[in-house]
C-alpha positions in Angstrom: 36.9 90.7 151.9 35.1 93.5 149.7 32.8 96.0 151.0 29.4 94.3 151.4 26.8 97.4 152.7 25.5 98.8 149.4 21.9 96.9 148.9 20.9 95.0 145.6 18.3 97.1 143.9 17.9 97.6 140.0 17.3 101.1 139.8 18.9 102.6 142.8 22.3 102.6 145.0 20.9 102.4 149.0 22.7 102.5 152.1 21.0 101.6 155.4 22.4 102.4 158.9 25.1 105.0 159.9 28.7 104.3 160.0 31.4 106.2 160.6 33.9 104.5 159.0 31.5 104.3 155.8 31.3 107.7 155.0 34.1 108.5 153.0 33.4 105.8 150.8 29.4 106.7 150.7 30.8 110.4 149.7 32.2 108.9 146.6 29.4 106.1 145.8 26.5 108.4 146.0 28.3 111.3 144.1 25.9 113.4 141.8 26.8 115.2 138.3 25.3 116.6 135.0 28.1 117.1 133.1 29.1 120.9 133.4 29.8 119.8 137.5 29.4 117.6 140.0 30.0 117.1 143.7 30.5 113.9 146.7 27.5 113.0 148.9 28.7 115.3 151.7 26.4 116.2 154.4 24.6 119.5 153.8 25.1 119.9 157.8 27.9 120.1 159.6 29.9 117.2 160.1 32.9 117.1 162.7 34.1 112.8 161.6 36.1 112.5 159.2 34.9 113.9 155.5 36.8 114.2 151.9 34.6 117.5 150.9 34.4 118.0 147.2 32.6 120.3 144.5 34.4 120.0 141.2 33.2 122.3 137.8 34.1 120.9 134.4 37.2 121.9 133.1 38.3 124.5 136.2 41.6 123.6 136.9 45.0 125.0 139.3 48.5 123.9 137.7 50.0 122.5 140.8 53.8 123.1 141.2 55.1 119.9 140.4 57.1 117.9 143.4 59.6 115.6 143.0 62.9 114.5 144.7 65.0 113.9 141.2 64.1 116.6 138.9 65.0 115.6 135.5 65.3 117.3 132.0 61.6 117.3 130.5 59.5 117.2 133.7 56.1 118.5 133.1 56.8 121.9 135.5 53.0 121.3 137.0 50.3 118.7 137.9 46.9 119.9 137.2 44.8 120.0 140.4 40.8 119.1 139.5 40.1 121.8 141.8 38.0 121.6 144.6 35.0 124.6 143.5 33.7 127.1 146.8 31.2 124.9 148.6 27.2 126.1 147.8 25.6 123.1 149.5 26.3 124.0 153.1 23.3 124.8 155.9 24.5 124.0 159.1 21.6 123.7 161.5 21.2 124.6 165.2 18.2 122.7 167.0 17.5 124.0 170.6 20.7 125.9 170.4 23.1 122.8 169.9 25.1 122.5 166.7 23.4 119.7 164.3 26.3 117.4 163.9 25.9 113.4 163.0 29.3 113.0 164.6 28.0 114.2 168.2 24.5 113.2 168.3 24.0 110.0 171.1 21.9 108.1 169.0 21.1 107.6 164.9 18.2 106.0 163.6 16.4 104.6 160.4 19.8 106.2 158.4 19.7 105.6 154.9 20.9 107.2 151.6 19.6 106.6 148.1 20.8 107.7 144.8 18.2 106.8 142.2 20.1 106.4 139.0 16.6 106.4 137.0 15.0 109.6 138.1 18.9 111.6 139.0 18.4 112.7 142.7 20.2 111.7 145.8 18.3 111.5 148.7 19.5 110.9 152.9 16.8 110.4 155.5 17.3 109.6 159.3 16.5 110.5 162.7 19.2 111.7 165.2 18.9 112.2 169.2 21.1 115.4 170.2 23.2 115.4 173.4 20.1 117.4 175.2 17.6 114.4 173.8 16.0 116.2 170.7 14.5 113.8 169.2 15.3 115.4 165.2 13.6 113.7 161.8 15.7 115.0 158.6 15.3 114.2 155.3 17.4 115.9 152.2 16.9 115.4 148.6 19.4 116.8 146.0 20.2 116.9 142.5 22.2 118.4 139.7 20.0 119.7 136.7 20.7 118.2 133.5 18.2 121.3 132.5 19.9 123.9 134.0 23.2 122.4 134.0 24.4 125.6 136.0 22.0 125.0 138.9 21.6 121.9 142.1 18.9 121.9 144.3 18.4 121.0 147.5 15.2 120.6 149.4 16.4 119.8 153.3 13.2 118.7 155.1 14.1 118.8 159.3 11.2 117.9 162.3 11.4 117.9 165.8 9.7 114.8 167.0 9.2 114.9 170.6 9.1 118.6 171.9 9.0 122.8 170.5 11.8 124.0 170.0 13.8 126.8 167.7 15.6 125.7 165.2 17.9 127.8 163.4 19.0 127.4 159.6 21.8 129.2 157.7 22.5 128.1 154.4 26.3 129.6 152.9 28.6 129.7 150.5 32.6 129.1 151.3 35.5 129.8 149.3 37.8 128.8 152.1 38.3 125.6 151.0 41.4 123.4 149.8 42.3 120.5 148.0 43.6 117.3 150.5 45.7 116.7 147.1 47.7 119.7 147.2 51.6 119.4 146.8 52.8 122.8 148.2 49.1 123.3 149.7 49.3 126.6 147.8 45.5 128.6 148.1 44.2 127.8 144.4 41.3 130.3 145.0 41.4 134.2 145.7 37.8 135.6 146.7 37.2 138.6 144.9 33.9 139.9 146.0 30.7 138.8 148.4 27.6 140.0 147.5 23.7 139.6 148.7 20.5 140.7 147.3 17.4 139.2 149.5 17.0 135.9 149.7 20.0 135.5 147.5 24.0 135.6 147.7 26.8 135.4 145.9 30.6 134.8 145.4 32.8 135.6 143.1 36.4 133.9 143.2 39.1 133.0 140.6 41.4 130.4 140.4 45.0 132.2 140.8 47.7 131.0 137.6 44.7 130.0 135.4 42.5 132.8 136.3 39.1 131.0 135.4 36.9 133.3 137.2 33.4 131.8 139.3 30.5 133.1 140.9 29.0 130.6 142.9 25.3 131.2 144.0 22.3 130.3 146.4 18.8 131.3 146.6 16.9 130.1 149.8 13.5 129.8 150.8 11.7 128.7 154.0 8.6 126.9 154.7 6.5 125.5 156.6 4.3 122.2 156.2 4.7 122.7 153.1 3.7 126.5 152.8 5.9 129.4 152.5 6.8 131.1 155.2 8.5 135.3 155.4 11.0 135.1 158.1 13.7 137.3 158.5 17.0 136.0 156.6 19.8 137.8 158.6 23.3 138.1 156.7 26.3 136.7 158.2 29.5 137.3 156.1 33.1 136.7 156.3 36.3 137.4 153.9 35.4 133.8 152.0 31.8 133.2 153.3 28.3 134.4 153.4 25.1 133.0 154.7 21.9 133.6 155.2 20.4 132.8 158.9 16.5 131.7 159.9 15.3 131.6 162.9 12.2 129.3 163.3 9.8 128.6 166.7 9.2 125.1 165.3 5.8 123.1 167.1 6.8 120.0 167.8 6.3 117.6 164.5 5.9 120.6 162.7 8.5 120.0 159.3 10.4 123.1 158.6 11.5 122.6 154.9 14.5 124.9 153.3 15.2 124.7 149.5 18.2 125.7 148.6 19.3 126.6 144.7 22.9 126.7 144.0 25.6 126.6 141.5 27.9 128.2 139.4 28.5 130.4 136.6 32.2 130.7 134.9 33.6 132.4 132.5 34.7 129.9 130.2 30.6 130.5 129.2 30.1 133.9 130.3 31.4 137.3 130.6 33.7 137.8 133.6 32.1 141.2 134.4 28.3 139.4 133.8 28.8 136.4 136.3 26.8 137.9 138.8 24.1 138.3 136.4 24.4 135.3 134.4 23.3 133.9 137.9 20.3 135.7 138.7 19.0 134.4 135.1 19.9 131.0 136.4 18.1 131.6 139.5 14.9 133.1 137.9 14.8 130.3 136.0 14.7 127.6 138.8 12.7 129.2 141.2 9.9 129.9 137.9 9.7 126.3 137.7 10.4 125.9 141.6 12.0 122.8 143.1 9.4 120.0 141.9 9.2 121.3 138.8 13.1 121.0 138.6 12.5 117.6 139.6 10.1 116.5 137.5 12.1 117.8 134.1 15.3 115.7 135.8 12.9 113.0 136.0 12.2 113.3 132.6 15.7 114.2 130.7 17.4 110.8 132.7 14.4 109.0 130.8 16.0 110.2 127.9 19.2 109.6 128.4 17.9 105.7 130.2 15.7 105.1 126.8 19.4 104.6 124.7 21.5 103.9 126.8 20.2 101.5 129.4 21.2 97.4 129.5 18.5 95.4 131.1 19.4 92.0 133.0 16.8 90.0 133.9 17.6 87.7 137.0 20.3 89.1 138.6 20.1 91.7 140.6 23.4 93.0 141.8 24.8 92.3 138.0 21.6 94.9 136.8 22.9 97.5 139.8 26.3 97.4 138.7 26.0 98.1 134.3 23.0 100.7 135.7 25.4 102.3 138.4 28.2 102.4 135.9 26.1 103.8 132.6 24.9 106.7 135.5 28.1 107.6 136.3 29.1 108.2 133.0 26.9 110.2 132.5 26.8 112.1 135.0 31.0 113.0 133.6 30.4 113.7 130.3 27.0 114.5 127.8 28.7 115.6 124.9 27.5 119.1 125.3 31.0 120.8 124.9 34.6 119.7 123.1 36.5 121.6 125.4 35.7 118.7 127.4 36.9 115.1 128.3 36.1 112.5 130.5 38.6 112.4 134.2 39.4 109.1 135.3 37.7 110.3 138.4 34.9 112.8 137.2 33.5 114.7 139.8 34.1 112.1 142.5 37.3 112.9 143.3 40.8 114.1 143.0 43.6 111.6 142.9 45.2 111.3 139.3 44.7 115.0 138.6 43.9 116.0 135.1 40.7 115.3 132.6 42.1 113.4 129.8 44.0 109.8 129.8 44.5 107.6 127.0 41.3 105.9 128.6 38.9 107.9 126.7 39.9 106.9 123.3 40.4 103.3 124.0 37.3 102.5 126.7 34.8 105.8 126.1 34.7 106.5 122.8 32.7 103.4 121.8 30.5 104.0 124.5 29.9 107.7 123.6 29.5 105.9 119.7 27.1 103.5 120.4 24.9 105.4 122.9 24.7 109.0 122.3 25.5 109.9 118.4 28.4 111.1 116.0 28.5 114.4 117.0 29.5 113.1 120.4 31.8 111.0 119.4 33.3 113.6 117.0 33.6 116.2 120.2 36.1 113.7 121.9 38.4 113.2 118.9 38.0 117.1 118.0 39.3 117.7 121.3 42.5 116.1 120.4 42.9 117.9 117.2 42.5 120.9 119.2 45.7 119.6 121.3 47.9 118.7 118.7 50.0 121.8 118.7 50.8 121.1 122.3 51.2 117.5 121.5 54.3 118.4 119.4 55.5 121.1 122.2 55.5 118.2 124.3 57.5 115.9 122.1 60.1 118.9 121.2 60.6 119.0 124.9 61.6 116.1 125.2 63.9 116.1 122.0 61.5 115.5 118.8 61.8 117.3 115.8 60.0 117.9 112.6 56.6 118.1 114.2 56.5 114.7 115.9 53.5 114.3 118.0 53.2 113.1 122.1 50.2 113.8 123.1 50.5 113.6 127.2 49.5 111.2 129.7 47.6 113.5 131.7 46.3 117.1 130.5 43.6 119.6 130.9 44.9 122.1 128.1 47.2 119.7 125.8 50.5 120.6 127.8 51.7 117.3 129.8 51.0 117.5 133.1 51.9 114.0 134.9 55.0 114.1 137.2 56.2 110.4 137.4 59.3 109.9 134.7 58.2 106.7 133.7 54.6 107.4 132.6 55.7 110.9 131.6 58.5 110.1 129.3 58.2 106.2 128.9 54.5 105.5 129.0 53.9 106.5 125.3 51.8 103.7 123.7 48.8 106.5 124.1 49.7 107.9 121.1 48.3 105.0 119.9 45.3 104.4 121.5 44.7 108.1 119.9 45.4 107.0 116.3 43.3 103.8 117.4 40.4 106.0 118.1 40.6 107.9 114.4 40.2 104.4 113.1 37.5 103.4 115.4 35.8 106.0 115.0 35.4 105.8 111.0 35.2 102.0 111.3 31.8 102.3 113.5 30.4 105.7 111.7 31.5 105.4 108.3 32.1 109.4 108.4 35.3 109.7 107.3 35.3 113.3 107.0 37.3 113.9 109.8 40.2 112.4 108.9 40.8 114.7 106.2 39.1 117.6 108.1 41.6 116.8 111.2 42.4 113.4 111.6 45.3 113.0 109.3 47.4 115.8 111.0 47.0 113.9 114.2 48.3 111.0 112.4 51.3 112.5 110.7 52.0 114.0 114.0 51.9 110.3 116.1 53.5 108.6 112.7 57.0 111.1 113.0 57.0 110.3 116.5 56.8 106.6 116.6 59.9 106.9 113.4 62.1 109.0 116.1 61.3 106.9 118.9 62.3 103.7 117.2 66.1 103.1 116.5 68.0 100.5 114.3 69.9 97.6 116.2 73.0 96.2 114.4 72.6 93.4 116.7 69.4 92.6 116.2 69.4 93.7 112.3 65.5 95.1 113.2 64.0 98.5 114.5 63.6 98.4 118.2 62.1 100.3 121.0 63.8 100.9 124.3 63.5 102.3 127.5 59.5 102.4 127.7 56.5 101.3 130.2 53.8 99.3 128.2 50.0 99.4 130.1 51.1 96.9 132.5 52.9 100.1 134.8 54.3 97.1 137.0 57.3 97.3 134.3 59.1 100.1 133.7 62.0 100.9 131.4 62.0 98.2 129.3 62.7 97.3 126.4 60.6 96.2 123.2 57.0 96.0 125.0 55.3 94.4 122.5 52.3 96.2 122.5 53.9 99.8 121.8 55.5 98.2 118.9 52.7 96.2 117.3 50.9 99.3 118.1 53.5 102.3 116.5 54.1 100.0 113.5 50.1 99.9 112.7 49.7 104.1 113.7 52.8 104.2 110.9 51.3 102.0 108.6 47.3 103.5 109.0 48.9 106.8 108.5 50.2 106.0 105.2 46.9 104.3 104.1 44.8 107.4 105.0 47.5 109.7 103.2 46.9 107.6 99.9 43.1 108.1 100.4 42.8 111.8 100.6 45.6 112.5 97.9 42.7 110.4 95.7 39.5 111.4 97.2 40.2 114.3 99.1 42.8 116.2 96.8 42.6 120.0 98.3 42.5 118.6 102.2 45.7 116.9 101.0 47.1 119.6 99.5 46.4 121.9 102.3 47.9 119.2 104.8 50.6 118.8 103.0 52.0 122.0 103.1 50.9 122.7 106.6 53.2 119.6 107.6 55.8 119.7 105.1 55.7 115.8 104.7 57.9 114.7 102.1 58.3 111.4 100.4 61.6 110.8 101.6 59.9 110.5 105.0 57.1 108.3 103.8 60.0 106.1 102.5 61.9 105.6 105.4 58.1 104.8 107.4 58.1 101.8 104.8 61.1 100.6 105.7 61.3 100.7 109.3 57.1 98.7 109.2 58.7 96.4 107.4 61.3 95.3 109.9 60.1 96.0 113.5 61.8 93.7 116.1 58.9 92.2 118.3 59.8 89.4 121.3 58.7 86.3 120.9 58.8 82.9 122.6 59.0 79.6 120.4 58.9 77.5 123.9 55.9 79.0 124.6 54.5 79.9 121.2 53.8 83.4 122.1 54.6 87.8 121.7 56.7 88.2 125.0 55.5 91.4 126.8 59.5 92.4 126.7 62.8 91.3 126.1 63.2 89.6 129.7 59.9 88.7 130.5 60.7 85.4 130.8 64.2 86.2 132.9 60.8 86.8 135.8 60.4 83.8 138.5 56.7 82.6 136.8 54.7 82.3 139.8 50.8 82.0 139.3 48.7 84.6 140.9 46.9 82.0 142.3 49.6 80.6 143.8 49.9 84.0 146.2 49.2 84.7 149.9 46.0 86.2 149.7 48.0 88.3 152.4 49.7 89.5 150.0 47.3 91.1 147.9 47.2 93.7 146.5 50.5 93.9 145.6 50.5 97.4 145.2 49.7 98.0 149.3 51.9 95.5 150.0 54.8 94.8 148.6 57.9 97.2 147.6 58.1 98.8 144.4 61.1 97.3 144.0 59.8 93.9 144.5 56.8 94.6 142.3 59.0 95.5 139.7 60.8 92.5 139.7 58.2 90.2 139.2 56.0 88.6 136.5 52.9 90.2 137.4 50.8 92.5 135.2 48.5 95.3 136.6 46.3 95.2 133.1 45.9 93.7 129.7 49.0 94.6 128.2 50.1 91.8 125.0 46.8 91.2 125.5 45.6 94.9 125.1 47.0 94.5 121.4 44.8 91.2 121.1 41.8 93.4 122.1 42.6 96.1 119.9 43.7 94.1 116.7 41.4 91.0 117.2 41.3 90.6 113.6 45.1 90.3 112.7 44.7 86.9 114.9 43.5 84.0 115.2 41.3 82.5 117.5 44.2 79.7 118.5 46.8 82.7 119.0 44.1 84.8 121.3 44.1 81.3 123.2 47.5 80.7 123.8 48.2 84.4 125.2 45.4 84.5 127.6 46.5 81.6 129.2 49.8 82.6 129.1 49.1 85.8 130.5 45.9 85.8 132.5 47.4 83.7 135.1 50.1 85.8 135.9 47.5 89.1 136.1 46.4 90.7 139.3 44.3 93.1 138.0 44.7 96.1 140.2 44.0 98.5 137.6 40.8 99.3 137.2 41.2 98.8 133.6 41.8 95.5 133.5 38.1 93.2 134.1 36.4 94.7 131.3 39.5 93.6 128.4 39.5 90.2 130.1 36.0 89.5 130.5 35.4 90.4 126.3 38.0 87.7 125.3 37.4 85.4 127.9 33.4 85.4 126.3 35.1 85.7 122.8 37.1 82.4 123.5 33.8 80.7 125.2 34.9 80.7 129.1 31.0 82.2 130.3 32.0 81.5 133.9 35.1 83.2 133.8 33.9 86.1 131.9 31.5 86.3 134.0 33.5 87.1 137.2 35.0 89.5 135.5 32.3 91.2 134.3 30.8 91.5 138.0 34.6 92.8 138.9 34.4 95.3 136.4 30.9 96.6 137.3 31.1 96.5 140.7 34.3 97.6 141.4 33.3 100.6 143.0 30.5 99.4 144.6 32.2 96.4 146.2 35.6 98.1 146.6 37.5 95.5 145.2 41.0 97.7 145.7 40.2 99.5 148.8 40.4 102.8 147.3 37.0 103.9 146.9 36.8 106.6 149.0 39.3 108.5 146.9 36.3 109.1 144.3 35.4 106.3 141.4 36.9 104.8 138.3 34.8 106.8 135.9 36.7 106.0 132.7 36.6 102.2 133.2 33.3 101.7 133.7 32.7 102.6 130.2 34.4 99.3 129.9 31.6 97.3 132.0 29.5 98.6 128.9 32.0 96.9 126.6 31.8 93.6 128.5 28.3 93.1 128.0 28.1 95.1 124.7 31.2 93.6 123.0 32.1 90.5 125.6 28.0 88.9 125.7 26.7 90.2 123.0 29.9 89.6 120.6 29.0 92.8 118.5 31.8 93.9 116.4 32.2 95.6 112.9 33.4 94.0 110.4 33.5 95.1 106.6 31.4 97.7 107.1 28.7 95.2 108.8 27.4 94.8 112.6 28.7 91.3 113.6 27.1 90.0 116.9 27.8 86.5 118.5 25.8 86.1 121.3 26.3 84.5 124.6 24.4 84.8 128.1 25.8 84.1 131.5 24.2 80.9 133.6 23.0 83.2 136.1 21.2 85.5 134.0 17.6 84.7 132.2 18.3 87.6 129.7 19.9 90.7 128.6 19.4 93.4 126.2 21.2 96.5 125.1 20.2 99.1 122.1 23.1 100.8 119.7 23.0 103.5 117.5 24.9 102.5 114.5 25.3 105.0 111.9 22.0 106.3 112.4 19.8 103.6 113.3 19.1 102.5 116.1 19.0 98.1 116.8 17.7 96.8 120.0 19.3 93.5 120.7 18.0 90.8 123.2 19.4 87.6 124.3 17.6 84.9 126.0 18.9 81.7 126.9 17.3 79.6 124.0 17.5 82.8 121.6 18.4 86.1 120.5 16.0 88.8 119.2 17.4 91.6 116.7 14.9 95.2 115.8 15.7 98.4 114.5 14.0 101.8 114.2 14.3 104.1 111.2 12.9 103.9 107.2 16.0 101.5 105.7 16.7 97.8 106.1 20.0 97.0 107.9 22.2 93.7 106.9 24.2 92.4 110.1 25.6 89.1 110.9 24.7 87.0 113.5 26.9 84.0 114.6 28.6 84.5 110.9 25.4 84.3 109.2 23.7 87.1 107.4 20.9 88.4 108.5 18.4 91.3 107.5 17.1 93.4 110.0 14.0 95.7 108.9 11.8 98.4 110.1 9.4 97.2 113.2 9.4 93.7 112.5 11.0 91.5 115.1 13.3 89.1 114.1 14.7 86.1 116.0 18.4 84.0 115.4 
């Protein structure tokens, strides 16, 4: 049974009532970010119950000793730690002398939390009873600015309902804190200096290793009813803390408000000797515009951000929560704003995986980031891996590449590989390709293809002298073949000839030659220039000829289909549905050993390559290998919905596509692996986006055009979604009986719809 306490609403993400045992998971569900940081839903108070505290700033990492039992030749030496950032949100609260704690109060009342996704504030309201009967009314609302995307605020409202009392407020700042992810629980942080001035303190702390120094921040002001109040802010400090402490006679029902400005200032932006300063111009700025005006401009850059990117759903309500929650969170990750930056699988929610860069950006992101921001955006993401190439090839020479082959790693923050299991580190490889993949993409949807000879191609030559090296010639088989690797289903591992690696290596090979015969033409000094930066030769373009043209993939004539490896079919082929729903997941209860053994797949693997390279086949050969392969899927990645649900809609299974599609959106919100209070899957929700987008609405590209075949679900009256494509901007809408197409901008746009052409133009409506 899934989680069932989150309540169906359009627009927001409520909780109502107060359990224990819920707020781990609420920490992650209700987590806030603007893309330069982001933070859980931890109480503001103190809190004794059980808690996963977490404030994360983008790109601040710790390269955590790596721990293993077998140490092997070409381990990555560390795993980089997301770090856990010193804690500004904290005010604990004493009320008639008693410690404010939700864990030790006798009674709880009217709880609830809401995160409104269209206005970007978080907000927890409730009454509590103390253990000496104070009878204490609190509500909290917080937010990250998307203006100031240094700065939160807080504005922590707290009555006494049934008596006078004092209540006593001390907002702080901690450096004192850990990660619960920590291999050698080595300290990551060394406080360097604590500082006040007024109503305002200060903390300044680097990381140790990668020396990314912080100064994290507070101003705090008092008042009362609503007006200010002067009361004396006594300093309390410690080697990692400081706080300012108010004491307050409160009347009884008298609300005694505290707003609380925070953040952080680092110098990956600033000057390690300004950071101090750098946050008093942060601070003058918010407390100008003063916490409602702070609001009010959040209210109004989400707007923004909402007008392009939002998908409306008209008669389902916890299918409209789930593409709103999941658009939200990704952007709350990632705005585009900097290319030293990527999107985490976990954002700022969390920090299992480690790391802010998988192969999930290229292949579920970027067309997100494409379709709803801009080309610049877009451009930022694949920048960021030109910027990694040089590591990329360090990482491949490590592990025994020459001639400037290409790996680009697993998991990174900086380019170096930093993931510490051997058979994703040195066997998982096929995101090379979903890197090349993303070149393509990217020029298929933009039509820019100055990157490629700006950038792109080096990537390319890089990936293409990898995949030659990793192949090798079998005198048995008389083909080139690939051993020894773990395709995206990671429930197989060390095998042989995943199909999807190969398909996939032998197009990277093949694109790269096409793209090097294009800039030689068009783009002669680029080429020139690449040329003898790489040293590519045509002896090495020759032997990439030969080895595309005979690449050994597995195949099945009983079955008529790509095997996913050489012995898939060695596997006992039990259904999934044929199970023990006690058994499931899998991957809490069975042995890895047993798991490994079996004919079950965690993701879209063969199928992957079907999503990928739709085009190359044929609507009878997508057919055949989902139902070959579906059945046999339990998808416990959270990667795996979003691919289904697209071809299941492609193929014309609505019902089925459907239940994926409300897997893939809800996955967080439901909890459908019982994982979520280890933070949320940020990078596949860009692939709830692609169900709807690419799986309902059918759009694809094809020569150069916008294709759209579009299909509704039974249980929905309507949908509609807007793109940018190269420039212009189409609103589609699909109705049960119909489908309306408009776009803004000065120039006609030809698309197809259902196969047919059809002209789209300036502020006219127009209906297929």
């Amino acid at each position: 049974m899934n989680q069932d306490y989150i309540k169906a609403n359009p627009w927001s993400i409520i909780e109502e009532g107060f359990n224990k045992e819920r707020v781990k998971s609420s920490e992650s569900l209700f987590s806030i970010g603007n893309g330069a940081m982001g933070q859980r839903a931890n109480f503001e108070e103190t809190y004794s119950g059980g808690t996963f505290q977490g404030s994360y700033i983008a790109g601040v990492y710790y390269p955590d000793k790596t721990r293993v039992g077998w140490w092997k030749n070409g381990y990555p030496e560390y795993f980089a730690k997301v770090l856990n950032a010193p804690n500004w949100i904290g005010i604990d609260v004493w009320v008639d002398g008693e410690v404010f704690d939700l864990n030790t109060c006798k009674e709880i009342k009217d709880f609830s939390r809401q995160l409104n996704m269209k206005e970007g504030w978080y907000r927890r309201s409730f009454v509590a009873v103390t253990a000496k009967g104070d009878e204490v009314s609190v509500v909290s609302t917080r937010f990250l600015s998307l203006h100031l995307d240094e700065l939160g605020a807080i504005q922590y409202d707290i009555e006494v309902l049934n008596k006078d009392t004092e209540i006593i407020i001390l907002p702080y700042l901690d450096s004192g804190i850990k990660n619960m992810d920590s291999n050698w629980d080595d300290q990551f942080w060394n406080t360097t200096n604590i500082h006040s001035d007024g109503n305002r303190a200060f903390i300044e702390a680097h990381t140790l290793k990668t020396n990314f120094e912080t100064c994290t921040f507070m101003d705090a002001t008092v008042y009362r009813d609503g007006e200010q109040i002067e009361v004396e802010a006594n300093l309390k400090t410690d080697e990692l803390s400081v706080g300012l402490r108010f004491v307050i006679d409160a009347k009884k029902g008298e609300k005694i408000t505290l707003q609380k400005m925070g953040g952080y200032t680092v110098s990956r932006n600033h000057k390690s000797s300004e950071l101090i300063i750098a946050a008093h111009s942060v601070l003058d700025k918010a407390t100008k515009l003063g916490f409602n005006g702070l609001l009010e401009q959040q209210k109004k850059d989400w707007a923004s951000i909402w007008e392009m990117s939002d998908i409306e759903i008209e008669g389902d309500v916890k299918a409209q929560q789930g593409i709103r929650f999941n658009i939200f969170q990704l952007n709350q990750t990632y705005l585009g704003k900097d290319s030293r930056l990527n999107i985490g699988p976990k954002g700022f929610t969390g920090e299992k995986y480690g790391g802010s860069t998988y192969w999930d950006t290229e292949a579920y992101c970027l067309p997100f980031y494409m379709a709803t921001k801009n080309q610049e955006v877009a451009w930022s993401l694949l920048e960021y891996r030109y910027n990694h190439l040089e590591k990329a090839i360090e990482n491949a020479e490590k592990l025994g590449f020459k001639n400037g082959a290409a790996l680009y790693p697993m998991v990174t923050m900086n380019g170096e590989e930093c993931h510490n299991e051997w058979e994703i580190t040195f066997e998982e490889i096929h995101r090379n390709g979903a890197i090349a993949f993303a070149i393509f993409n990217y020029y298929r949807y933009t039509n820019d293809y100055s990157y490629i000879p700006k950038m792109g191609l080096e990537v390319l030559i890089g990936i293409a002298r990898f995949w030659q090296q990793r192949f090798n010639y079998s005198e048995d088989k008389q083909s080139y073949v690939m051993l020894g690797v773990t395709g995206p289903n990671e429930y197989e591992n060390n095998i042989n000839n995943n199909w999807y690696t190969s398909y996939l290596a032998k197009w990277c090979i093949e694109y790269t030659s096409e793209q090097l015969e294009k800039v030689e033409k068009e783009y002669p000094e680029d080429y020139d220039r690449i040329i003898g930066k790489t040293g590519l030769n045509s002896e090495e373009t020759k032997a990439w000829d030969e080895l595309v043209s005979n690449v050994y993939f597995p195949y099945s004539e009983k079955y008529d289909v790509y095997l996913q490896q050489d012995g898939f079919l060695d596997k006992e082929m039990i259904r999934v549905n044929d199970l023990p729903k006690s058994e499931r997941p899998i991957n809490q209860k069975w042995s890895w050993d047993r798991i490994l053994r079996s004919p079950y797949i965690k993701q879209a693997d063969v199928l992957q390559g079907f999503y990928f390279f739709e085009d190359h086949f044929s609507h009878e050969q997508l057919e055949k290998h989902f139902d070959f392969y579906e059945p046999l899927t339990v998808h416990e990645s959270s990667l795996s919905p979003c691919v289904h649900s697209i071809q299941a809609a492609k193929l014309g299974r609505m019902e089925q596509a459907y239940t994926f599609y409300l897997r893939t959106s809800r996955l967080d919100l439901d909890d459908y692996n019982k994982e979520v209070e280890e933070g949320l899957h940020i990078t596949s929700m860009a692939g709830t986006w692609m169900s709807i987008v690419e799986g309902f609405g059918g759009m694809r590209v094809k020569n150069g055009q916008l294709s759209f075949e579009p299909q509704i679900p039974e249980q929905w009256d309507s949908f509609s979604f807007r793109v940018n494509f190269r420039g212009q901007i189409i609103t589609v809408k699909v109705e049960k009986d119909k489908s309306s197409f408009a776009i803004t901008g000065e120039t006609d746009l030809n698309v197809l719809v259902n196969g047919s052409p059809v002209t789209l133009t300036p502020q006219n409506l127009v209906q297929a």
